[in-house]
KEPAGU-829755 format. One record per residue (C-alpha): x, y, z; residue in one letter. Coordinates in steps of 0.1 Angstrom, whole numbers. Example, Ala and Ser with C-alpha at 12.3 -4.5 7.8 and 13.67 -1.06 7.14 Angstrom:
+-------+-------+-------+-----+
!     X !     Y !     Z ! res !
+-------+-------+-------+-----+
!   123 !   -45 !    78 !   a !
!   137 !   -11 !    71 !   s !
+-------+-------+-------+-----+
***
This chain:
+-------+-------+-------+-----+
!     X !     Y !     Z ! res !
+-------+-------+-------+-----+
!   119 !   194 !   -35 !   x !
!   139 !   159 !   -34 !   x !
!   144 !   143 !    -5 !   x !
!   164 !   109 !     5 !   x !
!   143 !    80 !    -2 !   x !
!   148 !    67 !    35 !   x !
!   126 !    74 !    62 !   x !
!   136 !    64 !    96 !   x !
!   109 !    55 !   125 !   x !
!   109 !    42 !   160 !   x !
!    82 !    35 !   183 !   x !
!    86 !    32 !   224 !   x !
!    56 !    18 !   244 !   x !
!    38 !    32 !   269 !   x !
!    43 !    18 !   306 !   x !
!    20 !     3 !   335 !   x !
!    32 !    11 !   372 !   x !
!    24 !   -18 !   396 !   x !
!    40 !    -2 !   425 !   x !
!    70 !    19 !   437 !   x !
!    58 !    52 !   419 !   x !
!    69 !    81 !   434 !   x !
!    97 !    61 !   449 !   x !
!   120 !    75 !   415 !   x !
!   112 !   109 !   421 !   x !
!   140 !   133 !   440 !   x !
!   147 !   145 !   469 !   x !
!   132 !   109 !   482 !   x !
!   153 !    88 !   457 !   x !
!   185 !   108 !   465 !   x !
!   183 !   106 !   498 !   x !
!   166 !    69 !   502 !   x !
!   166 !    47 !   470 !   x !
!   138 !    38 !   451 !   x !
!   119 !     8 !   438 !   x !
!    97 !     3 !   409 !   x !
!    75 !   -23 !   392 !   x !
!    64 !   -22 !   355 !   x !
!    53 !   -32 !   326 !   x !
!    52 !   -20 !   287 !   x !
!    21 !   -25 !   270 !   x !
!     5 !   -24 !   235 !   x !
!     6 !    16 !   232 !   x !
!    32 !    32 !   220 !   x !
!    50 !    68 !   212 !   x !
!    60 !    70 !   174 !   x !
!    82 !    91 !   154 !   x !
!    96 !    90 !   119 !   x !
!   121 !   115 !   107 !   x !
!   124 !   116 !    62 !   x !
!   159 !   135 !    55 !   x !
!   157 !   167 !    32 !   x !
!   179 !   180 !     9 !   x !
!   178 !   218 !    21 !   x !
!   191 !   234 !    55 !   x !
!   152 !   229 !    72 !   x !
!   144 !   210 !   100 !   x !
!   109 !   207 !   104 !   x !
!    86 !   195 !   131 !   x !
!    54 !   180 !   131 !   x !
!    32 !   173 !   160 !   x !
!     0 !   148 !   143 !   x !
!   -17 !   147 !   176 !   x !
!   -21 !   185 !   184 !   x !
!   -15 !   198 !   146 !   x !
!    13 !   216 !   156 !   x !
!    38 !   225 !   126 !   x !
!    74 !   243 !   132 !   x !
!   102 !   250 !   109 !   x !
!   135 !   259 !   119 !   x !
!   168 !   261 !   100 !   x !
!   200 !   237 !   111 !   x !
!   216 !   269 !   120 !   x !
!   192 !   282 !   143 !   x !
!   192 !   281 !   180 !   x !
!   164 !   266 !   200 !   x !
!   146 !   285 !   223 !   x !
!   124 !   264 !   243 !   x !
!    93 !   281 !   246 !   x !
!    66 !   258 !   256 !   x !
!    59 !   246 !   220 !   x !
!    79 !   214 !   208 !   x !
!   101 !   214 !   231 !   x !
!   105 !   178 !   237 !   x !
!   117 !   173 !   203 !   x !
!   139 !   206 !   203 !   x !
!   158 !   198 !   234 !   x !
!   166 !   163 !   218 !   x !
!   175 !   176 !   185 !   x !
!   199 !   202 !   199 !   x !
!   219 !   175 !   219 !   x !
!   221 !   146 !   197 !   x !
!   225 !   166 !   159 !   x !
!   257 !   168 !   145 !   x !
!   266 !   209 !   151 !   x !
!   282 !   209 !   113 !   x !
!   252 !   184 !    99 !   x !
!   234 !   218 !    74 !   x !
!   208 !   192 !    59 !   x !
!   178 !   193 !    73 !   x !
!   147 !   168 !    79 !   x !
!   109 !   165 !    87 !   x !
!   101 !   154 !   118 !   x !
!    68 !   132 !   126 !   x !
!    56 !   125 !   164 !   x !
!    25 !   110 !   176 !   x !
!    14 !    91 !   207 !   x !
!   -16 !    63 !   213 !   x !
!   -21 !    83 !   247 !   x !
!   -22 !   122 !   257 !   x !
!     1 !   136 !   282 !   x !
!   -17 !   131 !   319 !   x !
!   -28 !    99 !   310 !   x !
!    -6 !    83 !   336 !   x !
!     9 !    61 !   313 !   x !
!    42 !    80 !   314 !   x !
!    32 !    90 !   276 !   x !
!    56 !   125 !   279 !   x !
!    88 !   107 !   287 !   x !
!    84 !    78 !   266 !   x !
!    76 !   104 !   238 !   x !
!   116 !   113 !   247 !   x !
!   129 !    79 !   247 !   x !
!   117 !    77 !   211 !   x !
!   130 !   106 !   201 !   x !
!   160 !   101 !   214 !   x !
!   163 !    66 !   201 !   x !
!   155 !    76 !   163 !   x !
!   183 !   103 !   163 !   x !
!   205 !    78 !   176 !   x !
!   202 !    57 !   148 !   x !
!   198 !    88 !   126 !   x !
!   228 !   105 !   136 !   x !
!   250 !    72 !   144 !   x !
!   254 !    81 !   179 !   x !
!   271 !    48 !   203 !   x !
!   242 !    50 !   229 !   x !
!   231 !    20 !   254 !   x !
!   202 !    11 !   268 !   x !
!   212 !    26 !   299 !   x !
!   224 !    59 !   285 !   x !
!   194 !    68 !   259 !   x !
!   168 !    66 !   292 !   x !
!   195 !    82 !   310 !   x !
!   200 !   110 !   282 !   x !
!   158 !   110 !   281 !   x !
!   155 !   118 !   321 !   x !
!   181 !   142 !   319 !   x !
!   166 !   162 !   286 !   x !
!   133 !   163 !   304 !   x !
!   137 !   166 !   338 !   x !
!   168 !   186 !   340 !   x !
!   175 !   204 !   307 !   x !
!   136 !   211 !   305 !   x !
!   131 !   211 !   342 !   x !
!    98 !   194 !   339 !   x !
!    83 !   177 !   371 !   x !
!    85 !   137 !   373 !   x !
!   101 !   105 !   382 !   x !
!   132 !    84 !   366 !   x !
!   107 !    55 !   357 !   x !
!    90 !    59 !   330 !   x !
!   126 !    66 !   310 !   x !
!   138 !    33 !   314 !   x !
!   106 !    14 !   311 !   x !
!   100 !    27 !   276 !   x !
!   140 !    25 !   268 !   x !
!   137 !   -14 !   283 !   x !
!   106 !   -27 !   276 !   x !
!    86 !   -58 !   297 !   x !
!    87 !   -67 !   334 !   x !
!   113 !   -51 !   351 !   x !
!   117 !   -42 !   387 !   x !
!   138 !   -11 !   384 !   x !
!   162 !     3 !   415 !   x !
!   168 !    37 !   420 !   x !
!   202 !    42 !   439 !   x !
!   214 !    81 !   447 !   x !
!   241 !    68 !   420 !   x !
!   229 !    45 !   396 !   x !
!   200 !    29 !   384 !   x !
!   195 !   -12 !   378 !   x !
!   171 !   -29 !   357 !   x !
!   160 !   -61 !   366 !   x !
!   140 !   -77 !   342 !   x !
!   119 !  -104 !   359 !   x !
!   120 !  -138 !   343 !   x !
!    81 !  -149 !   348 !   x !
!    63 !  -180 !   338 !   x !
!    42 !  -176 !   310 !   x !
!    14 !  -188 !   325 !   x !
!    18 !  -160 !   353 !   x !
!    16 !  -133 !   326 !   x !
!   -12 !  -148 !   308 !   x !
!   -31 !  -151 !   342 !   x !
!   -24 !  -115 !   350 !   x !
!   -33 !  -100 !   319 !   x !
!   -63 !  -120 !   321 !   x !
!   -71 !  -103 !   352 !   x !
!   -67 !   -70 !   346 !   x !
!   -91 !   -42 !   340 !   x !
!   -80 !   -13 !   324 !   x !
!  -101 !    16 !   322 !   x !
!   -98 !    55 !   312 !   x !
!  -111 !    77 !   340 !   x !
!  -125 !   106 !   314 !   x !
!   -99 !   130 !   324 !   x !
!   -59 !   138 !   320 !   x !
!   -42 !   157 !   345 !   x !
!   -13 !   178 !   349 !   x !
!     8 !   158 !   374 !   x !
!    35 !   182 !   383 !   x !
!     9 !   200 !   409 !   x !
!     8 !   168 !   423 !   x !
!    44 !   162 !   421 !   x !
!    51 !   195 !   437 !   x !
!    34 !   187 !   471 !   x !
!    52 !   154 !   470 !   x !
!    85 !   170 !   470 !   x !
!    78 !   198 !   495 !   x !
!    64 !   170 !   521 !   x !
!    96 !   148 !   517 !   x !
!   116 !   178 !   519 !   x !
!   103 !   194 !   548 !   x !
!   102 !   158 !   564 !   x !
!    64 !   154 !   569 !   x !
!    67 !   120 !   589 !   x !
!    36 !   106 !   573 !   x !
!    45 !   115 !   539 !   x !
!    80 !    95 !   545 !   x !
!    65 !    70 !   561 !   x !
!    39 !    62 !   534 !   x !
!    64 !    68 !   508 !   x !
!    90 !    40 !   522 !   x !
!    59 !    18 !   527 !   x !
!    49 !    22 !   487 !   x !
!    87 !     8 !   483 !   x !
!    82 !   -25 !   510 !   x !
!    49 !   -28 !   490 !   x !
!    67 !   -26 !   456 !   x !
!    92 !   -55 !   468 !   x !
!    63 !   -73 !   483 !   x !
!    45 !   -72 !   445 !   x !
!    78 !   -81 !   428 !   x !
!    81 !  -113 !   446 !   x !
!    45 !  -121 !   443 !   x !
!    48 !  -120 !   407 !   x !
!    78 !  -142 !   404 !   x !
!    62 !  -166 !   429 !   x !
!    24 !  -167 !   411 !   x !
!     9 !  -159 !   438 !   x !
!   -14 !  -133 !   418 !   x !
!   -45 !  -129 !   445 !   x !
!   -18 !  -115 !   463 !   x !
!    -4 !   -90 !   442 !   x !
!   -37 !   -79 !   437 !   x !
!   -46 !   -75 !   473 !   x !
!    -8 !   -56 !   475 !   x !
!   -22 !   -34 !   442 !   x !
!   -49 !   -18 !   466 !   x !
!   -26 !   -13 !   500 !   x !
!    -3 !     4 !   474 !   x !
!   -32 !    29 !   466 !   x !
!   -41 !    36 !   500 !   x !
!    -5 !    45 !   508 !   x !
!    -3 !    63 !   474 !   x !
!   -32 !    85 !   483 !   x !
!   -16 !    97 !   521 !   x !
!    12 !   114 !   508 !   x !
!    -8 !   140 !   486 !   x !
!   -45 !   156 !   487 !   x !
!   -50 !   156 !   449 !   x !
!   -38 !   122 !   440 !   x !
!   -77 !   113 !   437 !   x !
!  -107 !   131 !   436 !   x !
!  -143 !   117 !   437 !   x !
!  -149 !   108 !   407 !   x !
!  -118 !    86 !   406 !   x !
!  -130 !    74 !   444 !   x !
!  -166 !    67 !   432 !   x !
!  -149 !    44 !   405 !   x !
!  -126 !    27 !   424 !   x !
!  -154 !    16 !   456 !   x !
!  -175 !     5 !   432 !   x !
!  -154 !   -19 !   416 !   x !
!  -145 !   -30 !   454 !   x !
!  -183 !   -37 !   454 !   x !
!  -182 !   -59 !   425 !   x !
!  -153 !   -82 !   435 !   x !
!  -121 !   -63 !   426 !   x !
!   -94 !   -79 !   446 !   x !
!   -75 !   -43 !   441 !   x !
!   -59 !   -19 !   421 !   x !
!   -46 !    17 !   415 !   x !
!   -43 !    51 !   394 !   x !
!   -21 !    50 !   374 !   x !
!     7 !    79 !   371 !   x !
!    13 !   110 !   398 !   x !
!   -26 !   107 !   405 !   x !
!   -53 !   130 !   399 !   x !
!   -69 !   110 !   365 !   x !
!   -59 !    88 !   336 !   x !
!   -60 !    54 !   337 !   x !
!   -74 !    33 !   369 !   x !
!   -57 !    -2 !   367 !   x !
!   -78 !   -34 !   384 !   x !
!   -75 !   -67 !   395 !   x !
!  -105 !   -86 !   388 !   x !
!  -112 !  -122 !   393 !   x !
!  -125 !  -139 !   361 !   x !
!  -158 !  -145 !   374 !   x !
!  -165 !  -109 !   384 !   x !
!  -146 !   -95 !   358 !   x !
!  -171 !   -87 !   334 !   x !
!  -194 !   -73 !   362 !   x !
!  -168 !   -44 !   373 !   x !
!  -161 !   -37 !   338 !   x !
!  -198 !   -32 !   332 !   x !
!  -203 !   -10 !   361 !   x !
!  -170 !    12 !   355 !   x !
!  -189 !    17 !   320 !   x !
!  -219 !    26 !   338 !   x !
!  -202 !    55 !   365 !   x !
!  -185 !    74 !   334 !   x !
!  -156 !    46 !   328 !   x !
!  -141 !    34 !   301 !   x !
!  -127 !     5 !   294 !   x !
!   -98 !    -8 !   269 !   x !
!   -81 !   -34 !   260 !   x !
!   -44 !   -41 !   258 !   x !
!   -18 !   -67 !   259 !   x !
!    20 !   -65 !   271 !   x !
!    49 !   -54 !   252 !   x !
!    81 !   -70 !   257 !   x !
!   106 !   -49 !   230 !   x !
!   110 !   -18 !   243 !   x !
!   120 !     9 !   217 !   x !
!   122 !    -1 !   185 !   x !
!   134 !    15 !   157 !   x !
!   138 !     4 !   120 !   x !
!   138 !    22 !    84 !   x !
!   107 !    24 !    59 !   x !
!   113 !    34 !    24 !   x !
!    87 !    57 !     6 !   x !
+-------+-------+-------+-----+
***
């Protein structure tokens, strides 16, 4: 069969939370404002769409080996499989476009990874088809079209962060207004970012998790106005301001010490926001020297971020190794989504 020559890809990277998670997520952002502060790094969600000549559309998943064909006339039904890249194709396709394409995604992290790997899979896919289908999106409106494909369209459980991370790329303190959301990207000295990632430990826990259980008890304690939930929940936002200004001033000791009251605050709004395991990791490193640090994403597993000074640094990451860690390495990204076009 022929197919167009062109082969259009983009790839969105994956986010680190510093603070102000949970902050984003409704009824507590409607009814308060939230606060966020993040970063992109070197991991990334990837798609690539080749045009066909025929009337098929079909779908690829590399990372679960998932394949689905569909025809440009069809009509989605979202039924737990693709449906990520089905809701985006049925809002952003032309309705009279009958040729067809093969759709490619993959990810550098699985969903539950707390990396925000789902929604940034979105912003991708929503920033390909705009260059695919010449649609006149912003920044501002592909995270916002992302959020709303996932979190209302799909209804599935989360924040408004992770969206306009991806979408924006680098260090950004993000606000979350009950009408509007502001990115702030924060203008840091190089040498700050070169001494923070220099601090860091990043380490995989040996576990995903499905967050929106832990979602779900978040929401029915801010709803049914659980005084210590609120409380904790307005403190992860005065702790998120706190980090954003200890970043811009360099005063990095301090954001890590902020990292870990952020985590103890983190873990009194929800039961299952740790476990254990992740506890038996996180003391330890406390034992070696970590200043402080967190889980990353809704809790429960993923990745547990640290702050490490560079003498002790190499002691924590040896012992994480030793409880059933697993370190990586990464850098920062600072682009955002990218997208571009490859030739075969």
């Amino acid at each position: 069969m022929a197919r167009d020559k062109a082969i259009f890809r983009c790839r969105a990277p994956l986010r680190i939370s510093f603070g102000g998670g949970g902050t984003d997520v409704d009824p507590y952002r409607a009814q308060y404002g939230g606060c966020t502060l993040s970063t992109t790094i070197d991991k990334y969600a990837y798609v690539s769409c080749r045009p066909r000549q025929d009337e098929i559309i079909e779908v690829r998943s590399l990372d679960y080996d998932i394949v689905a064909k569909y025809r440009t006339d069809d009509t989605f039904v979202m039924d737990g499989e693709l449906d990520l890249a089905k809701a985006v194709i049925a809002r952003l396709r032309h309705r009279r476009s009958k040729k067809g394409f093969d759709l490619f995604m993959h990810s550098d992290a699985p969903p539950g990874s707390g990396l925000g790997s789902s929604s940034t899979m979105v912003v991708a896919l929503v920033s390909l088809f705009k260059d695919y289908f010449k649609r006149p999106l912003t920044s501002y409106e592909i995270a916002e079209a992302a959020y709303e494909i996932e979190r209302i369209e799909l209804g599935l459980k989360g924040g408004m962060q992770d969206q306009y991370a991806a979408t924006f790329g680098g260090f950004n303190f993000i606000e979350f207004h009950p009408d509007k959301v502001i990115v702030n990207p924060l203008r840091l000295e190089p040498e700050t970012v070169y001494e923070l990632h220099y601090s860091l430990v990043f380490c995989y826990t040996g576990r995903t998790r499905q967050s929106a259980g832990i979602i779900d008890d978040q929401v029915k304690h801010i709803e049914h106005g659980e005084k210590d939930a609120v409380a904790s929940t307005h403190e992860l936002k005065d702790l998120c301001i706190q980090m954003k200004n200890a970043l811009l001033q360099n005063r990095l000791t301090r954001f890590g010490e902020l990292l870990h009251e952020s985590w103890q605050a983190k873990k009194r709004i929800a039961a299952r926001i740790t476990n254990p395991d992740i506890d038996e990791m996180y003391e330890e490193a406390r034992k070696q020297g970590a200043v402080g640090g967190k889980l990353l994403g809704a809790g429960g597993g993923g990745y547990l971020l640290l702050f490490a000074p560079f003498d002790r640094k190499h002691v924590i990451m040896e012992r994480l190794e030793a409880v059933g860690g697993q370190v990586v390495e990464f850098n920062f990204d600072t682009q955002g989504a990218v997208t571009w076009r490859a030739s075969e």
